[in-house]
C-alpha positions as a printed Julia matrix, in Angstrom:
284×3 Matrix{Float64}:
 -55.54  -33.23  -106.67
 -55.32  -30.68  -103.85
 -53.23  -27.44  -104.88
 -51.99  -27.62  -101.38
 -48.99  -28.74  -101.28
 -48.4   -31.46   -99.47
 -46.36  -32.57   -96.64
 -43.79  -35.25   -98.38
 -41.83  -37.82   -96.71
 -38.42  -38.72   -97.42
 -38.09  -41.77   -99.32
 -35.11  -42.92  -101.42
 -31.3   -43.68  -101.68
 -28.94  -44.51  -104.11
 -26.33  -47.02  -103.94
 -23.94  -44.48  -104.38
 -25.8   -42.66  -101.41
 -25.44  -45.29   -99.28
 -21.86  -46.61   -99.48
 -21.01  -42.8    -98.44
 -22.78  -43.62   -95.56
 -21.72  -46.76   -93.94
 -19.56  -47.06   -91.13
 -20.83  -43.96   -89.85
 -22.38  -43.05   -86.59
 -26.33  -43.33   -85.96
 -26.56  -44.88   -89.78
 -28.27  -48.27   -89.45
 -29.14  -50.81   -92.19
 -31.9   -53.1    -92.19
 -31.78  -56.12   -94.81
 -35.54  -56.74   -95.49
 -35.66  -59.59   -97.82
 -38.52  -61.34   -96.85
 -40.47  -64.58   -98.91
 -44.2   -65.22   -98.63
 -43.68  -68.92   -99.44
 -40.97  -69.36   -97.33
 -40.28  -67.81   -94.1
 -36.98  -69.13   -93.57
 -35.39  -67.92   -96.82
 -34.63  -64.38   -96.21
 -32.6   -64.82   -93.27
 -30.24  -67.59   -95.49
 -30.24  -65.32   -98.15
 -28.62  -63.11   -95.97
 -26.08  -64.63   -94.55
 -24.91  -65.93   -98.25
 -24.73  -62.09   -98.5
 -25.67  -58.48   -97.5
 -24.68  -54.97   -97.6
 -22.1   -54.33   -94.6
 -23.21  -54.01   -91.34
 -26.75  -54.55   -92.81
 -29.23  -56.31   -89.35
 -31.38  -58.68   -90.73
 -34.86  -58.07   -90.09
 -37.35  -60.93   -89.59
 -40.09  -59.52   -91.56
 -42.69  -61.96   -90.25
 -42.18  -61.62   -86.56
 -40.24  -58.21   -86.23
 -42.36  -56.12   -88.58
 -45.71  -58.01   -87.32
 -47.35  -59.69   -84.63
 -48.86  -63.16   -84.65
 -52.02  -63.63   -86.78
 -55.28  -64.43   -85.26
 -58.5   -65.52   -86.58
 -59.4   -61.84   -86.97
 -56.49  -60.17   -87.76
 -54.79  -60.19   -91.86
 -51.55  -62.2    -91.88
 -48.82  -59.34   -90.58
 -51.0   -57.03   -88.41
 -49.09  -54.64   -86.81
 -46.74  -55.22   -83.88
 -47.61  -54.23   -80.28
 -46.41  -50.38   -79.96
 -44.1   -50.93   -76.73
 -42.91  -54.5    -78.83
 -41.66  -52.16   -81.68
 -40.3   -49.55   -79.53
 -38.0   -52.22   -77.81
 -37.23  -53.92   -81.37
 -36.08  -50.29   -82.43
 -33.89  -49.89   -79.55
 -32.29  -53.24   -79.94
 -31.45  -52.38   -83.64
 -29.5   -49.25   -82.12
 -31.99  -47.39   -83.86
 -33.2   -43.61   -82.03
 -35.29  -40.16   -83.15
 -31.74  -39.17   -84.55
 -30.62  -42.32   -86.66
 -30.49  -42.32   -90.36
 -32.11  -45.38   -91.77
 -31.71  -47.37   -95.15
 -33.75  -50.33   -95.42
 -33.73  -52.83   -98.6
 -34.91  -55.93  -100.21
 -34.63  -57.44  -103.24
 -38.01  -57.42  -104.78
 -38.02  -53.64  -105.75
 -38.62  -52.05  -102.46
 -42.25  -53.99  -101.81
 -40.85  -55.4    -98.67
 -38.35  -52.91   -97.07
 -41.29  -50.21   -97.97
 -43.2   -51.85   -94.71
 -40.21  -51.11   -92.64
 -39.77  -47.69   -94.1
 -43.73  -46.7    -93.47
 -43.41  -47.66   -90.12
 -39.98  -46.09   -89.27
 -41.6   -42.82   -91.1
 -44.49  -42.81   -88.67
 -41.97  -42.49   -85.71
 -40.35  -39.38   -87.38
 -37.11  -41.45   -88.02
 -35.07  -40.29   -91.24
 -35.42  -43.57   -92.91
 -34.97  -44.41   -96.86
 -35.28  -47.34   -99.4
 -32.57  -48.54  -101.24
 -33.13  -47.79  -105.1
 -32.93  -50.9   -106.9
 -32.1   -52.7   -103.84
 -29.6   -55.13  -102.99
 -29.34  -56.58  -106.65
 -28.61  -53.04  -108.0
 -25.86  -53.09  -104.63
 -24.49  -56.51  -106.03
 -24.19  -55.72  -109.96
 -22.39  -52.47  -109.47
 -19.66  -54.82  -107.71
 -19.77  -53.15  -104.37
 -18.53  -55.42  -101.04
 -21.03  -57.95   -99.75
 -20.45  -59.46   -96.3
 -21.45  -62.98   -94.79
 -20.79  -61.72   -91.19
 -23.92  -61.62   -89.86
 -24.0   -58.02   -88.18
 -24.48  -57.61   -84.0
 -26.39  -54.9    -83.41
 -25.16  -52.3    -80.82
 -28.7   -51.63   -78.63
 -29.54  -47.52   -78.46
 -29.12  -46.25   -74.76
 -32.93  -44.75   -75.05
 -36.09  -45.78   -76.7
 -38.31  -44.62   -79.35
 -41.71  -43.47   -78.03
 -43.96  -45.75   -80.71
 -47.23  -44.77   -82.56
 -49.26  -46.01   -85.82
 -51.03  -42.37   -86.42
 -51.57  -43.76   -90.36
 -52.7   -47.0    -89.92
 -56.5   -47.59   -90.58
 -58.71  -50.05   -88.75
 -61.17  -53.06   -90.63
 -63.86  -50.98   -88.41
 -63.2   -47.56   -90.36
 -63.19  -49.15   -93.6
 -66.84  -50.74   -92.73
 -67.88  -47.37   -91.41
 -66.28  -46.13   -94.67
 -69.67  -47.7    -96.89
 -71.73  -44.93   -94.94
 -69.66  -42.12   -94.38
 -67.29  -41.98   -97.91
 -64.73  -40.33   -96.22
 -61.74  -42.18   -98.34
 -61.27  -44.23  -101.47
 -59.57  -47.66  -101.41
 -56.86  -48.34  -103.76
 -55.35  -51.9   -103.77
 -51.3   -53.05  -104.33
 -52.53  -56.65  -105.44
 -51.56  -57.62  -108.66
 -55.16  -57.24  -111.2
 -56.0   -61.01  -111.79
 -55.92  -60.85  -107.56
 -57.99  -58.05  -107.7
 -60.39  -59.24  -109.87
 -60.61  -62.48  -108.12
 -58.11  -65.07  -110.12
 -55.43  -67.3   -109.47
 -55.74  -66.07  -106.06
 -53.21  -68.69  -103.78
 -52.77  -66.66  -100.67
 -56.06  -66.4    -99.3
 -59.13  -68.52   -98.56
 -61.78  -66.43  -100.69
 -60.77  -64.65  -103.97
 -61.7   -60.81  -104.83
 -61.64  -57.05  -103.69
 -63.09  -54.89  -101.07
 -66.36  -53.41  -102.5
 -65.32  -49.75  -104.19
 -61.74  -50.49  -104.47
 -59.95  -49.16  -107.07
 -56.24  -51.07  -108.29
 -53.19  -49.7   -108.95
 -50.82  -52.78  -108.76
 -47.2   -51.79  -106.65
 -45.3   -53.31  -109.58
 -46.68  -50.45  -111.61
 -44.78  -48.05  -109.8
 -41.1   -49.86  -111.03
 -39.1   -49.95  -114.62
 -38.26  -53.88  -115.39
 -34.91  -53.35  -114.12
 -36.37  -53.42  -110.59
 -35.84  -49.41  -110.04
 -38.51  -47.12  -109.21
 -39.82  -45.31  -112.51
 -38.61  -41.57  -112.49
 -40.8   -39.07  -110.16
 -42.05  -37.18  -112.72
 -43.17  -40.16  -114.96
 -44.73  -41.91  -111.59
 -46.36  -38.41  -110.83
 -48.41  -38.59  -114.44
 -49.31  -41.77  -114.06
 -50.56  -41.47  -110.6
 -52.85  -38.27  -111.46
 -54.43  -40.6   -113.77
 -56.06  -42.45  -111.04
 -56.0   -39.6   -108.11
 -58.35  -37.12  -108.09
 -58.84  -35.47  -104.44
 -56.44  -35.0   -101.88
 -54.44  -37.39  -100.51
 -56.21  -37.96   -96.98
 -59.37  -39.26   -99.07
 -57.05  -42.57  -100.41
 -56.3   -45.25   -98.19
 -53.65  -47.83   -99.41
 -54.27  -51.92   -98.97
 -53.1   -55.07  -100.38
 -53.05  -59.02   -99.08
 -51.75  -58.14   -95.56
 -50.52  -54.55   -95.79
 -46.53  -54.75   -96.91
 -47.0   -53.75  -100.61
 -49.65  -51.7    -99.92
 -46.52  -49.77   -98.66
 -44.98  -49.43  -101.66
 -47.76  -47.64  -103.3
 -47.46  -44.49  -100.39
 -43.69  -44.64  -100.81
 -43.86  -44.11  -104.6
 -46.58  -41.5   -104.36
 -44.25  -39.7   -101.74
 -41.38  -40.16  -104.5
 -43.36  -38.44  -106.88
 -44.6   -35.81  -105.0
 -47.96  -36.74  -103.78
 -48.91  -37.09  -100.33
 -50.09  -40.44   -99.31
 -49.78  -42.44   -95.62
 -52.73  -44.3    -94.56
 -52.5   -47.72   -95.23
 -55.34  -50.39   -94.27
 -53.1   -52.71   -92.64
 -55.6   -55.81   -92.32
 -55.83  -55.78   -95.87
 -57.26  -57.99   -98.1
 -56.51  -60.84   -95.73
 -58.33  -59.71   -92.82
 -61.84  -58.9    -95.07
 -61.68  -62.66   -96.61
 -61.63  -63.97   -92.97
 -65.06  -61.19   -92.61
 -66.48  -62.53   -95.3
 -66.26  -66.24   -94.32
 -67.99  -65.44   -91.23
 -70.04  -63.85   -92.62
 -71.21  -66.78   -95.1
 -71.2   -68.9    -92.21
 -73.77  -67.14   -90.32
């Protein structure tokens, strides 16, 4: 690694942490529970339950745009789109942000990537809402209003890396490719989600689930640090981040950020958008 040191961005909260914080002004919480196999399910999750004053975000069609026949499955949303979802979720430059799921972080860390990008103070939940529910702490079923912010945040994607720089990437090696996916994905098994089964040429995988103890938390920084210098071995611009359609792929910067290694860029087409490249390209 680079004996620079790098530039790291904020990442996590504790329950305790966050129960200080509620009710306060400019905090906002975004619920992020989100299920690949069933769109509808986060949303009645929530209103079973949530943190207070938690917004439920629509992971699908707030943190993405529609998908295409070129794009992966959750391509990014339309910068002026996001700005206005921001605003609507009373969220500006000056808010403090929590955001949580209940799979570990691997959802809420899209949210958090993309909040971090607009130089919002934003954090994930540390064990999320299951740690919030076994420590006994108030859930609410009120599904929460949110109050709209009187201006708008000005929107960019400065980390996000386009399917045409990872094809340029075969001739000019300017990064390596490390993939969330779980390793039977990765090496092409039991793969479910998308229509042909495999890796992007070069990749290298480092499965998101790595980065969490079996209690759903995020290993300690120092462990995650170790382990993570076993695979790194430049600086951090040379490492670009993807999985099936760039959420967990998410989860990988925020725990290298936790552990006090700079990461950001994340392939955001992900595996999802180079199957659909390689069917055309079979077809041709």
């Amino acid at each position: 690694m680079s004996e620079e040191k790098p530039v790291l961005l904020k990442t996590l909260i504790n329950t305790n942490e966050l129960a200080t914080l509620l009710g306060q002004p400019n905090v906002v919480v975004l619920d992020c529970r989100f299920y690949l196999t069933d769109h509808a399910k986060g949303r009645s999750e929530y209103e079973k339950g949530h943190i207070p004053g938690a917004i439920f975000v629509d992971v699908h069609h707030e943190l993405a745009s529609p998908e295409t026949q070129t794009t992966g499955r959750h391509p990014l949303p339309d910068e002026n789109v996001f700005s206005k979802q921001l605003q609507d979720w009373g969220i500006e430059t000056h808010s403090k942000v929590v955001v949580y799921d209940d799979m570990g972080g691997a959802i809420a860390a899209r949210a958090w990537w993309m909040l971090s990008q607009q130089d919002i103070d934003v954090r994930v939940l540390n064990g999320g809402f299951p740690a919030w529910v076994k420590e006994g702490r108030d859930v609410s079923q009120t599904p929460t209003v949110p109050v709209a912010a009187e201006h708008k945040v000005a929107v960019s994607f400065p980390w996000a890396i386009t399917e045409q720089a990872v094809i340029e990437n075969f001739e000019t090696n300017q990064f390596q490719l490390v993939d969330a996916r779980s390793s039977d994905r990765f090496n092409g098994e039991n793969e479910t989600m998308d229509p042909v089964a495999g890796h992007i040429p070069g990749a290298i995988n480092r499965p998101f689930a790595d980065n969490l103890d079996p209690d759903g938390y995020f290993k300690p920084a120092e462990q995650l640090h170790v382990e993570w210098q076993d695979w790194l071995s430049d600086d951090c611009d040379a490492y670009v981040y993807y999985c099936g359609s760039g959420v967990t792929a998410c989860h990988n910067v925020l725990a290298l950020n936790y552990a006090g290694i700079g990461a950001k860029q994340v392939y955001v087409g992900s595996w999802s958008q180079w199957a659909k490249r390689m069917l055309r390209a079979t077809a041709l």
